[in-house]
C-alpha positions in Angstrom: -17.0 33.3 2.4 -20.6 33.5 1.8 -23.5 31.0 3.3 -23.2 28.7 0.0 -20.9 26.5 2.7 -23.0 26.8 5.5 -23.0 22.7 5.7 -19.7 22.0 5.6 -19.2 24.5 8.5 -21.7 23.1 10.6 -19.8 19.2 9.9 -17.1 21.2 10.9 -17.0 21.8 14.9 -14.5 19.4 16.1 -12.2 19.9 13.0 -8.1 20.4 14.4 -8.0 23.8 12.5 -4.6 24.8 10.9 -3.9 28.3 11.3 -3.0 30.9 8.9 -0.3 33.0 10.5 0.4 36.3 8.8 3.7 38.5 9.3 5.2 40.9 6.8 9.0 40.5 5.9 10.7 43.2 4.2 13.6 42.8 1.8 16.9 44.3 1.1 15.3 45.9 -2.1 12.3 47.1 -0.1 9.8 44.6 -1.2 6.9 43.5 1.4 6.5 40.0 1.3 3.7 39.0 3.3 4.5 35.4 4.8 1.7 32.9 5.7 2.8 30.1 7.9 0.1 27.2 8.6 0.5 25.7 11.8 -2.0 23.4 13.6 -0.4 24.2 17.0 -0.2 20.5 17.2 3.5 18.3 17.1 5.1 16.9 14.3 2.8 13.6 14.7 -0.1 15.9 13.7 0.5 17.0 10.6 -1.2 20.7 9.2 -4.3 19.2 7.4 -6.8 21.0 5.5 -10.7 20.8 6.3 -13.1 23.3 5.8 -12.8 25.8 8.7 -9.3 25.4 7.5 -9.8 26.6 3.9 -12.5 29.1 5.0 -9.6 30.9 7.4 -6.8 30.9 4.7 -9.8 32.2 2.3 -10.1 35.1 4.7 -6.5 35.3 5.0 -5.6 35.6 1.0 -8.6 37.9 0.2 -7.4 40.5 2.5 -3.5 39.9 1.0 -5.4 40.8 -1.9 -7.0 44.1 -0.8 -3.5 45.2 0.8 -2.1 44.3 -2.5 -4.0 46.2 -4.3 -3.3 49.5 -1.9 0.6 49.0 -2.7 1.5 47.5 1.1 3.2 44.2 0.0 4.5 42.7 -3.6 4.2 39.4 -3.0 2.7 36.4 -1.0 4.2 33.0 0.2 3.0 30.1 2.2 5.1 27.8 4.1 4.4 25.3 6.9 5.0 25.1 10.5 9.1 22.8 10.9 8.7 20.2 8.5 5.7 20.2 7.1 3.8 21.9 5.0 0.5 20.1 4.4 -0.4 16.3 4.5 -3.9 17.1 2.6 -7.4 17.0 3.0 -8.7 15.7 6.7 -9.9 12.6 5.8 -12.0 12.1 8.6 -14.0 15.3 7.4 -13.7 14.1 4.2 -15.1 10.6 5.1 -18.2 12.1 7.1 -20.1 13.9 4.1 -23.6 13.1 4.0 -24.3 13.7 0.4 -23.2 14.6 -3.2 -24.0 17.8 -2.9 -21.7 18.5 -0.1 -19.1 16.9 -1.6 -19.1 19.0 -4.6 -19.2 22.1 -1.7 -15.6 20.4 -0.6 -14.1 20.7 -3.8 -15.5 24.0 -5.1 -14.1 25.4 -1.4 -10.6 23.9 -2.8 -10.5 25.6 -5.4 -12.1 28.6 -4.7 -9.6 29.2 -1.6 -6.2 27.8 -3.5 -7.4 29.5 -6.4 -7.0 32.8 -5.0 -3.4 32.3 -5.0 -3.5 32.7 -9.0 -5.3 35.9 -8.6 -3.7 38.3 -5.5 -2.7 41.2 -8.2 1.3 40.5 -7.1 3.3 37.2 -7.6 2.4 33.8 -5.1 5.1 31.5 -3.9 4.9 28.6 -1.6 7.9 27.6 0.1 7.8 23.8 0.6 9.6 23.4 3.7 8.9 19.4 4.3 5.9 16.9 3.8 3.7 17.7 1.4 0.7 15.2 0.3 -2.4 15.8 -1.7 -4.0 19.2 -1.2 -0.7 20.0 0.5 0.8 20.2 -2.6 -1.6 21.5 -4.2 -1.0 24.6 -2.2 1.7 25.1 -3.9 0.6 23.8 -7.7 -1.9 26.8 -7.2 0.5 29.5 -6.8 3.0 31.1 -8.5 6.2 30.0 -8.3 7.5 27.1 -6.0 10.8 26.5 -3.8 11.6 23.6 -2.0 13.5 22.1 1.1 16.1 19.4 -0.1 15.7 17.7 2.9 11.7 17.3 2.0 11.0 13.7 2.9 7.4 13.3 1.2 5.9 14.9 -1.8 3.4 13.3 -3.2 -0.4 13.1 -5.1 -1.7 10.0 -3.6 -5.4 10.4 -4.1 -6.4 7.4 -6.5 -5.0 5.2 -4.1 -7.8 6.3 -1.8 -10.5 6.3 -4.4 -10.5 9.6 -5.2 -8.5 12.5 -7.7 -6.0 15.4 -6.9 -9.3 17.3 -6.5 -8.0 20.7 -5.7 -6.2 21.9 -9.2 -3.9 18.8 -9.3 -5.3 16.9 -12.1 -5.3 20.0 -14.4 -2.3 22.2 -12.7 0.2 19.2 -12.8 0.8 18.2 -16.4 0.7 21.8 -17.5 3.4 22.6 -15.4 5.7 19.4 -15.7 4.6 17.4 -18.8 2.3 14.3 -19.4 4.7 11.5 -18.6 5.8 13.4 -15.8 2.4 13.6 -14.5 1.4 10.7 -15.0 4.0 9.5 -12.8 3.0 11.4 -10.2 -0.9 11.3 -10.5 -1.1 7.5 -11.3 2.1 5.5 -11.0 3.3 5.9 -7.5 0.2 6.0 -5.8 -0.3 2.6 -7.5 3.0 1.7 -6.6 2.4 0.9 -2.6 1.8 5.1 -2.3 5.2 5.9 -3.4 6.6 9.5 -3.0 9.2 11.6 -4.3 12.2 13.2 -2.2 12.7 17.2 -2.5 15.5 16.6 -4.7 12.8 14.4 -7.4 10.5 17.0 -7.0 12.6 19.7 -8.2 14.0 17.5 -10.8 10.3 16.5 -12.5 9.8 20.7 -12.1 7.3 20.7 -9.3 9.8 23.5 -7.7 10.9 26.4 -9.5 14.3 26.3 -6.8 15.7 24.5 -4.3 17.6 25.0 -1.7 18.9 23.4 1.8 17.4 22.8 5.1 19.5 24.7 6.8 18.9 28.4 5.3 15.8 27.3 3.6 13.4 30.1 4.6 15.7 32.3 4.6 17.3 31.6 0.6 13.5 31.4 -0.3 12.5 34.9 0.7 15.6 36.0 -0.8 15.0 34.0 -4.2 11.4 35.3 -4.1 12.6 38.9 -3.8 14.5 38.4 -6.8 11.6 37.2 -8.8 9.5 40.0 -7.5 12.3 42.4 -8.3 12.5 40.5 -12.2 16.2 39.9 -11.3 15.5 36.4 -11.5 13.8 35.0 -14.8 12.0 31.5 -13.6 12.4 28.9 -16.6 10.8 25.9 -16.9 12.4 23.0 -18.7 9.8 20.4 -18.4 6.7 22.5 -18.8 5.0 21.1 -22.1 5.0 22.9 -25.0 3.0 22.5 -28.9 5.1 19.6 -29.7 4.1 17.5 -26.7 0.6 18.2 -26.4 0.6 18.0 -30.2 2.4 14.3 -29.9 3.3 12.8 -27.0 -0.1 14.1 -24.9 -2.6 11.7 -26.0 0.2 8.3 -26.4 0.9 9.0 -22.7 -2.5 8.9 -21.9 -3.1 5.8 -24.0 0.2 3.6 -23.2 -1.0 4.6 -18.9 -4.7 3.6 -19.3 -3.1 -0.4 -20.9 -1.0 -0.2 -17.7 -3.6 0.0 -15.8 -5.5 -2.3 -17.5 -2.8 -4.7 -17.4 -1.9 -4.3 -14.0 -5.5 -3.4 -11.8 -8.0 -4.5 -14.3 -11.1 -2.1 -14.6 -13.0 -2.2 -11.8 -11.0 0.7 -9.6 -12.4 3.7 -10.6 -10.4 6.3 -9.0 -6.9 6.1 -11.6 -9.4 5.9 -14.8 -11.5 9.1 -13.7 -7.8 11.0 -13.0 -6.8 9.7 -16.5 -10.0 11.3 -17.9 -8.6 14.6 -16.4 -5.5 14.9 -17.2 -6.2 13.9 -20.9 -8.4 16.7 -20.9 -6.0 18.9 -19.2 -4.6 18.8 -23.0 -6.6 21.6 -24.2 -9.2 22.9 -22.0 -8.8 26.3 -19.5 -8.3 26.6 -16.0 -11.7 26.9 -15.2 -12.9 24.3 -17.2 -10.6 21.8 -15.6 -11.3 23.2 -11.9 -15.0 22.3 -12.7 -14.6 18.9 -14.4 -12.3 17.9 -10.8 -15.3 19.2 -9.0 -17.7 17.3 -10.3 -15.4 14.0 -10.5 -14.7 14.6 -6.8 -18.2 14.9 -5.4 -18.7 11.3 -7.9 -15.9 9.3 -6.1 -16.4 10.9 -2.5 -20.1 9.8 -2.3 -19.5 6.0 -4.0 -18.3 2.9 -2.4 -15.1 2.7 -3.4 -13.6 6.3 -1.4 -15.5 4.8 1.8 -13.7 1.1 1.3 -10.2 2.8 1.3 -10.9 5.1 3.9 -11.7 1.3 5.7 -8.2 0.3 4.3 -6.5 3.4 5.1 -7.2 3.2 8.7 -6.5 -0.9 8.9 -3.3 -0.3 7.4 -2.5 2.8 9.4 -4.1 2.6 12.8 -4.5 -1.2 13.2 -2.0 -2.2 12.0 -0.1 -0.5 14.5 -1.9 -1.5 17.3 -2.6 -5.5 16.6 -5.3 -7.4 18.4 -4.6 -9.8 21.0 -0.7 -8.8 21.4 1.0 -9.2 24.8 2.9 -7.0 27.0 6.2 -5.9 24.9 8.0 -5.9 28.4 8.0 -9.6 28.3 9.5 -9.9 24.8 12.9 -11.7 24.8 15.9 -9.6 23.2 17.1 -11.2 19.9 20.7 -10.8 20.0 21.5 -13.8 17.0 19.4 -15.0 14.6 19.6 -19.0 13.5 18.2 -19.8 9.8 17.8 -23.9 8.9 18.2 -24.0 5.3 20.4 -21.9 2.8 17.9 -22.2 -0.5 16.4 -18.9 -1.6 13.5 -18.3 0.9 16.1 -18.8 4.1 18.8 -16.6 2.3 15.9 -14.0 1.7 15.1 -14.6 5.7 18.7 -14.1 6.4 19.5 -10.9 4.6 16.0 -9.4 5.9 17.1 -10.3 9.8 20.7 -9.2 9.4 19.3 -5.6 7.2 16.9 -5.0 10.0 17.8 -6.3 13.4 22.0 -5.8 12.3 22.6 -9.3 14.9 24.6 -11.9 13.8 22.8 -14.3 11.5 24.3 -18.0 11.1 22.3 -20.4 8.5 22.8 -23.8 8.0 21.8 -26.7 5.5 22.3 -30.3 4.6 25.9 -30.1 3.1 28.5 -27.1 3.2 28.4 -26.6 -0.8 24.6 -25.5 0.1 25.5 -23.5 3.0 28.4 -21.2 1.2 26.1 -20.8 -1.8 23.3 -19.5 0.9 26.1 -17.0 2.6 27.1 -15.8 -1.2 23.6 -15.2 -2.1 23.5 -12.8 1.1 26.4 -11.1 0.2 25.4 -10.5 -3.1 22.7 -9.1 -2.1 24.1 -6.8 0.6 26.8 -5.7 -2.3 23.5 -4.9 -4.5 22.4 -2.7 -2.2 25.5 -0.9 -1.8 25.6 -0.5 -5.8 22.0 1.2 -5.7 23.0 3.7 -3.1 20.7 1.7 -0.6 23.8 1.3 2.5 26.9 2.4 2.8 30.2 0.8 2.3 30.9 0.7 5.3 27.3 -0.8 6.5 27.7 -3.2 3.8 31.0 -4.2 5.2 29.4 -4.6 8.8 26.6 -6.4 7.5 28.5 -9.4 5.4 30.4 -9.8 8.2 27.3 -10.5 10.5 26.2 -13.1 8.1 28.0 -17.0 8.4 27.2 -20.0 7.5 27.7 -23.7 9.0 26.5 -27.3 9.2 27.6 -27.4 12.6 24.3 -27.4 14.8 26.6 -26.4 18.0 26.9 -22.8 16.3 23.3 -22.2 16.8 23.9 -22.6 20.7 23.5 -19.2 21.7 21.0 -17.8 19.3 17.7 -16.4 20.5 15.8 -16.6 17.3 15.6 -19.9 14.5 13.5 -19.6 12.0 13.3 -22.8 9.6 12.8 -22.6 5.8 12.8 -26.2 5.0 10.3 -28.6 2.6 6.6 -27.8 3.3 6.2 -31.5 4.8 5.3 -32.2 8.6 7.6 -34.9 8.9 10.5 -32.7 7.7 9.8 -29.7 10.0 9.2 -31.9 13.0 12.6 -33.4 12.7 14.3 -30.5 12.2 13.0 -29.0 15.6 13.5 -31.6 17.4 17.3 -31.8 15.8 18.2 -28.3 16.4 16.2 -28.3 20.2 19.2 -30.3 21.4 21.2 -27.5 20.8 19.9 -24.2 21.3 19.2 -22.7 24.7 16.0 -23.6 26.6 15.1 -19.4 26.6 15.1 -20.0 22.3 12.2 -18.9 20.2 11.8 -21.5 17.8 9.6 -20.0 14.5 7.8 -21.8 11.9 7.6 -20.6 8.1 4.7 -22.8 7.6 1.9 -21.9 5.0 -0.1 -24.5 5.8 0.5 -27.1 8.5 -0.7 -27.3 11.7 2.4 -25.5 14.0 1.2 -27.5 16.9 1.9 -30.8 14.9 5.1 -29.4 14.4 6.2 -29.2 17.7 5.1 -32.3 18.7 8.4 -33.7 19.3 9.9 -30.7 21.1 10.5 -30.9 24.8 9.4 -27.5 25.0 6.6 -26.5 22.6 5.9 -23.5 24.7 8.6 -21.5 22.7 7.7 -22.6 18.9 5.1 -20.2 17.2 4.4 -19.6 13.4 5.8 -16.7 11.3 4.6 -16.9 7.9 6.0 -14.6 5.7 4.8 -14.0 2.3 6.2 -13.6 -1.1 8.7 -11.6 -2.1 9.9 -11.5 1.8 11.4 -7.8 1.3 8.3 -6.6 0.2 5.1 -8.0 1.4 4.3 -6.0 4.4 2.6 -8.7 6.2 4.0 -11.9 8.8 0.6 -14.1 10.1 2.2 -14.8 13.5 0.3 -18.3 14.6 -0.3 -19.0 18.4 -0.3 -22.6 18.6 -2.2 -23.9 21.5 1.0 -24.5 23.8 2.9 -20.9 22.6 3.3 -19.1 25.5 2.8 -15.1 25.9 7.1 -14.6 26.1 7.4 -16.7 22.5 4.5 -14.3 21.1 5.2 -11.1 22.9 9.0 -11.4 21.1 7.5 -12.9 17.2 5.7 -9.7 17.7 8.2 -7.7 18.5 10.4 -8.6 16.0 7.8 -8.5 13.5 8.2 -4.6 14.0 11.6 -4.6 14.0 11.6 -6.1 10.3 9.3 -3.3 9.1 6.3 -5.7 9.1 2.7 -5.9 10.4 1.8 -9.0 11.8 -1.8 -10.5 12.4 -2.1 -13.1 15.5 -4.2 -16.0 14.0 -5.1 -19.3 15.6 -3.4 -22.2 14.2 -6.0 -23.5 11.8 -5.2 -24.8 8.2 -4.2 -22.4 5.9 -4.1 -19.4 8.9 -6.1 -16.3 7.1 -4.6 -15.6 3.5 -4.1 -19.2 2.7 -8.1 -20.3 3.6 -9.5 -17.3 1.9 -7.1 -18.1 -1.3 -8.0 -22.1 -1.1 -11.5 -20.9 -0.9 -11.3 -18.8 -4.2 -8.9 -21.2 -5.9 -10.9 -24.1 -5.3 -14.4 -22.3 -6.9 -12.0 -21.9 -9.8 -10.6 -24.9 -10.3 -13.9 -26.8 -9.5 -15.8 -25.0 -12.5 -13.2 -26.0 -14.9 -13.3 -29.2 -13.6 -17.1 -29.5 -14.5 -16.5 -28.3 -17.9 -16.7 -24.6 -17.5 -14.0 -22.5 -19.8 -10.3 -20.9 -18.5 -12.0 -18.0 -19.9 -15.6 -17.8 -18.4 -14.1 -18.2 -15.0 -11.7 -15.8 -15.0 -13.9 -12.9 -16.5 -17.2 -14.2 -13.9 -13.9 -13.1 -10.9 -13.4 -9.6 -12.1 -15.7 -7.6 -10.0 -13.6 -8.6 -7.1 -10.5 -6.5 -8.6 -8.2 -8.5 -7.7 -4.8 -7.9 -8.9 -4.3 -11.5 -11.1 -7.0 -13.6 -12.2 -7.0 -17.0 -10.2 -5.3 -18.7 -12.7 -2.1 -16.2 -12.8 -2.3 -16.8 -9.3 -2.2 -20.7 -9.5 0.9 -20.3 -11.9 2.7 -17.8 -9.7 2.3 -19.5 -6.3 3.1 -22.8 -8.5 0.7 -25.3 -9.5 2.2 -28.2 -7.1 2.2 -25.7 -4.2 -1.4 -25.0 -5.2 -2.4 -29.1 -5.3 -0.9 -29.2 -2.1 -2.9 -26.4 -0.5 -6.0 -27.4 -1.9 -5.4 -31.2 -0.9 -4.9 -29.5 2.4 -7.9 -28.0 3.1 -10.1 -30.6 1.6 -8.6 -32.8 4.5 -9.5 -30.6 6.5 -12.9 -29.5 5.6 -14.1 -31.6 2.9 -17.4 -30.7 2.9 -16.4 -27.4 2.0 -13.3 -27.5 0.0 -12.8 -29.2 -3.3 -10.2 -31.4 -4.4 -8.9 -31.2 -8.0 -7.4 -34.0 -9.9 -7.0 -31.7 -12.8 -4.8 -29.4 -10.8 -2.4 -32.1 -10.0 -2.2 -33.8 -13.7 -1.9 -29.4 -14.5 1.0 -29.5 -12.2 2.7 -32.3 -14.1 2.9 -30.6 -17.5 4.1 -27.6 -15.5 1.7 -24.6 -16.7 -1.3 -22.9 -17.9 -0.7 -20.1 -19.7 1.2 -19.8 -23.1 3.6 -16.4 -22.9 6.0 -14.6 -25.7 9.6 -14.3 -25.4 8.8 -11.5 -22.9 6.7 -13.4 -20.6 3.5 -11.8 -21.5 0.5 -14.0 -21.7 -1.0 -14.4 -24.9 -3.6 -17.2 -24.2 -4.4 -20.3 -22.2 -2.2 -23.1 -22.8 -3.7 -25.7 -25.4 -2.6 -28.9 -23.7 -3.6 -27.0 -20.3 -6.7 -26.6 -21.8 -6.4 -30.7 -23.2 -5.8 -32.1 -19.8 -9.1 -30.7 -18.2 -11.2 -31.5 -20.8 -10.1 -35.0 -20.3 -10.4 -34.5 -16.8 -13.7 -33.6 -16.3 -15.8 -34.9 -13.1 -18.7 -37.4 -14.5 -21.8 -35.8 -15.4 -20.4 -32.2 -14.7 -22.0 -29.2 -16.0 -21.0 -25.7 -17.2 -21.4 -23.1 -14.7 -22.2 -19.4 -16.0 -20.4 -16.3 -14.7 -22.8 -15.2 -13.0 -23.5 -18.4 -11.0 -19.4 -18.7 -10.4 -19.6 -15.2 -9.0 -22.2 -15.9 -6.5 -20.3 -19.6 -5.3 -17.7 -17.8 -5.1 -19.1 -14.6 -2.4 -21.2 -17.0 -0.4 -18.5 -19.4 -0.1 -16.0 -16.5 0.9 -18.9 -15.3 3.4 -19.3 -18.1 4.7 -15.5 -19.4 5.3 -14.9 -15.6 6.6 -17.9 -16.3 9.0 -17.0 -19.7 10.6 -13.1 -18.2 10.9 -14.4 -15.4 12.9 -16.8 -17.9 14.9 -14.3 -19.9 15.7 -12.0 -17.4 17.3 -9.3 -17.6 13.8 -8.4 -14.1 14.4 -10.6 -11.2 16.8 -12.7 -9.4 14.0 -13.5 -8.4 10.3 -10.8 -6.1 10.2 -8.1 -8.4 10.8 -9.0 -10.5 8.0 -9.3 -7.5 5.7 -5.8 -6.4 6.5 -4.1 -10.2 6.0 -6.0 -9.5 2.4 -4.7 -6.4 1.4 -1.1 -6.8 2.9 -0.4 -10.3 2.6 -2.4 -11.3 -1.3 -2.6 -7.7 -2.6 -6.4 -7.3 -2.8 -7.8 -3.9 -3.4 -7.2 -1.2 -1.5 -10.3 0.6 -2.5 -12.3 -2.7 -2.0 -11.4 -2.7 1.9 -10.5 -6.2 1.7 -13.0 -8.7 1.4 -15.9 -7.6 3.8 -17.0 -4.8 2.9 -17.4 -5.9 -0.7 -19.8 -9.0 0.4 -21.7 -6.9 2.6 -22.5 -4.7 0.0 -23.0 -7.6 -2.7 -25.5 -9.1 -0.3 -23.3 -12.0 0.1 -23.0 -11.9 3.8 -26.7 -12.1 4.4 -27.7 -14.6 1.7 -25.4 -17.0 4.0 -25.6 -15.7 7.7 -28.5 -13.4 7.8 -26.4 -10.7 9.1 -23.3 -8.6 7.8 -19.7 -8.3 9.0 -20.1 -4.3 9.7 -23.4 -2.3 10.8 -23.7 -0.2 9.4 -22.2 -1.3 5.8 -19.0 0.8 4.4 -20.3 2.2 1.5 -20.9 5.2 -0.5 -23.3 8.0 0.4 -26.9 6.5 -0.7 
């Protein structure tokens, strides 16, 4: 292509360049199909990704398709990928490295400039999506043609406003005019915003993202042959869910509107990324190719060079790279096998423990309570749940079978003899845990790992009374337990490299990233949510509105205002904590005597028969008012805003001092797994560095040089 991308060459030199591979097939009928297969000569762990040497080859590679179309020496042209994959998207870390706007805008014109020469060979485009498929991967094959797919595809997917960015290649535009606004929507917005969820092969033909599908087996093979008969018109291609007047006419603009309250409902305003694709694809409506090609350009080169694609490119890496690879882990050779599982306690967080150990680590689980009414309620729950699964397609019968019979329950401490793994889920008080360990130590082997569920407490204070504290360790799980991706695994100061190696260990067997912390109040999560909770409360507790403090949090983004949080977590749970770290560090954490008199009348929002909330609670609002420290004065938004980053910079900053967890990144990824806070915020960090937070408090900042956008 000509010198107008020059730059993005020369960033280009160490790119992992996937090939376009060009062979001619010829058909039964005598049709030339000329077959493009992109391969990054690298295994399935590297998947075919698309940078610019990339796109300038397959450029090359179309244009002269197009020249030996136009001599009559093939009919048609497909794409497919090398075994199992077609494209996983743009290369990020090329992506990540642009120096300027201007550049950016170069990336996305090259996008659509090379993908868009699949609408315009002179003969008929197909891409045959033979297995992953993300972002400009797709988008491959929304540019062409026509569209077949492997059933056995694992991952299709548009998962750019999760990264702070837009389908930037033709998806915002191509999408909904091939498979309808709700449809789109789904795809564009939804599941990226739904923990980046993607569709199956069999979905993706469904929604009409495929014009055919067919299996894994003969998939190549049924594709040329379906493509011939397209070329040869003995095939007509129909497309149910492609919109038509009435829906651009009616449902077009409702979609829009009925996503855009979602989001703000859901993710407040301040992520830009979903709003911008919104704009698109409401435009999408009624404006032409080209117009919508240019509007994505310019969006793209916007969100590329701001702060929020470089904080979850931050995130994206945590959550990928380091997650995987946690700081401070031991040697997995000296992890001790888990062969049976012990859970004290049958209420519904150890049920939930039990039916995650037995799903995952299919041992033998055995729970036990107080009384065996509690315990056989406990074991039902399980086995409800397992059933459940069965019902949604989740196991089979026959694993659902296997896995109620792994579960039992007893009050017979004996039966916990020869398990390797007890986990208690027992009253958050000190007392309580202690005596339960020390109870159940008399039983189990002296090889046992003995795991603490505590949120708060101090897990060397809970093993005080064990004759072997070497092998207790905390593993706090978050809620729900089956879906919060996160365990803060807590070394007490006794915990010895075995008892860690295995809570790690096992941590990965459940499907969960775990963060090693220190055993300091409140771990990571906890602290940092203390710290923001206790801002909150303290401002209403010197007169300042529900309502002022809430709105003076919102450039955080975080997914419920601190209020919704207090009610969710539940208000005596949140007295608790906060009385907990004000004992702790009380010249840094405030108590609340509202909170507690709050956590008596039981709430603090008003909600209709539906649970929505429609206002702050008026005797909520009563009991503060009459609470209200002596001589306290109404704090503005803006002066809530600022307590509220210098005291998160400066908690972060004595954590990190004092050895809590081994950097920045750590507490960025408790965030973002374990409370939900922004992905394209990175966490908590990178926001105060770039709010100046971090060097009002410490002089310095928690990254050099700052993630942020392109200045």
């Amino acid at each position: 292509m000509t010198s107008e991308f020059d730059a993005l060459r020369a960033m280009s030199d160490d790119e992992v360049i996937t090939h376009s591979f060009v062979r001619d097939i010829t058909m039964g009928s005598g049709n030339v199909i000329a077959l493009i297969t992109l391969d990054n000569g690298r295994d399935h762990t590297r998947p075919n990704t698309l940078g610019p040497l990339t796109l300038l080859e397959l450029s090359d590679v179309l244009d002269a398709q197009r020249a030996r179309a136009a001599a009559g020496e093939i009919h048609g042209v497909a794409i497919t990928g090398k075994p199992f994959i077609l494209a996983a998207g743009a290369d990020l870390s090329k992506v990540s490295a642009i120096p300027s706007r201007a550049i950016a805008k170069q990336l996305a014109q090259l996008g659509h400039a090379t993908l868009g020469k699949l609408h315009d060979l002179g003969v008929p485009s197909f891409v045959f999506i033979n297995g992953l498929a993300l972002g400009g991967g797709l988008e491959i094959g929304l540019n062409a043609d026509y569209r077949t797919i492997d059933r056995g595809t694992p991952a299709v997917a548009l998962p750019e406003v999760f990264l702070g960015i837009i389908p930037g290649w033709g998806g915002a535009w191509l999408l909904p005019n091939l498979i309808g606004i709700e449809n789109a929507l789904t795809v564009i917005i939804e599941n990226p915003l739904k923990n980046n969820r993607t569709l199956k092969g069999e979905q993706a033909f469904e929604l009409g993202i495929a014009d055919a599908i067919f299996d894994s087996a003969n998939f190549l093979e049924d594709s040329l042959s379906w493509a011939d008969g397209v070329i040869s018109k003995r095939i007509t291609v129909r497309r149910p869910n492609e919109p038509g007047k009435i829906e651009r006419a009616v449902k077009w603009d409702a979609g829009v509107a009925i996503a855009r309250r979602m989001l703000e409902g859901r993710i407040g305003t301040v992520a830009k990324s979903p709003y911008v694709a919104l704009d698109l694809i409401k435009a999408a409506k009624n404006t032409d190719r080209a117009t919508g090609f240019a509007a994505e350009d310019d969006a793209l080169a916007d969100l590329i060079s701001g702060d929020q694609f470089q904080a979850s490119i931050y995130s994206f890496n945590l959550v990928q790279k380091r997650a995987k690879k946690p700081a401070g882990a031991p040697d997995k050779k000296i992890a001790k096998p888990v062969t049976k599982v012990g859970v004290i306690g049958a209420g519904l967080m150890a049920s939930q423990f039990a039916l995650l150990f037995v799903r995952r680590l299919k041992v033998p689980v055995v729970i036990t309570d107080l009384d065996q009414a509690r315990v056989d309620k406990g074991v039902a729950y399980i086995h409800d749940e397992i059933g459940a699964l069965q019902q949604k397609g989740r196991i089979s019968p026959d694993e659902s079978n296997r896995l109620r019979a792994l579960v039992t329950g007893t009050t017979d401490k004996a039966d916990f003899a020869d398990a390797d793994w007890v986990i208690e889920a027992v009253f958050e008080e000190l007392g309580v845990k202690q005596e339960v360990f020390a109870e159940i130590e008399k039983y189990v082997s002296d090889t046992a790992v003995l795991a603490t569920n505590t949120s708060s407490l101090s897990v060397e204070r809970i093993g005080e009374r064990l004759a072997h504290p070497e092998r207790l360790v905390g593993f706090h799980f978050f809620n729900p337990v089956a879906v919060m991706p996160l365990i803060e695994v807590v070394k007490a100061p006794s915990t010895d490299d075995a008892t860690l190696s295995t809570a790690m260990v096992t941590a990965a067997a459940l499907y969960k990233n775990a963060v090693i912390t220190s055993d300091t109040p409140g771990f990571v999560v906890n602290r940092i949510l203390a710290k923001l909770l206790g801002e909150a409360m303290h401002a209403v507790d010197t007169g300042t509105p529900f309502e002022v403090v809430n709105q003076a949090i919102d450039p955080f983004g975080l997914p419920m205002s601190p209020f919704e949080l207090l009610e969710l977590v539940g208000l005596k749970v949140g007295a608790h904590v906060l009385d907990t770290h004000h004992g702790a560090f009380p010249e840094r954490f405030f108590e609340s005597r509202n909170l507690h008199a709050l956590a008596e009348h039981g709430q603090l929002f008003e909600r209709d028969s539906k649970g929505k909330i429609k206002g702050f609670d008026k005797k909520a609002v009563a009991i503060v008012r009459r609470g209200q420290v002596d001589n306290g004065t109404p704090l503005t938004g803006e002066q809530i805003l600022r307590r509220v980053e210098d005291g998160l910079a400066d908690e972060i900053h004595r954590m990190l001092e004092s050895g809590v967890v081994s950097s920045p990144e750590d507490i960025d990824l408790c965030l973002i797994l374990g409370a939900g806070w922004p992905f394209q915020m990175g966490g908590a960090t990178p926001y105060l560095d770039r709010v100046g937070a971090s060097e009002r408090v410490f002089g310095g900042t928690f990254h050099d040089p700052r993630i942020r956008g392109i200045e």
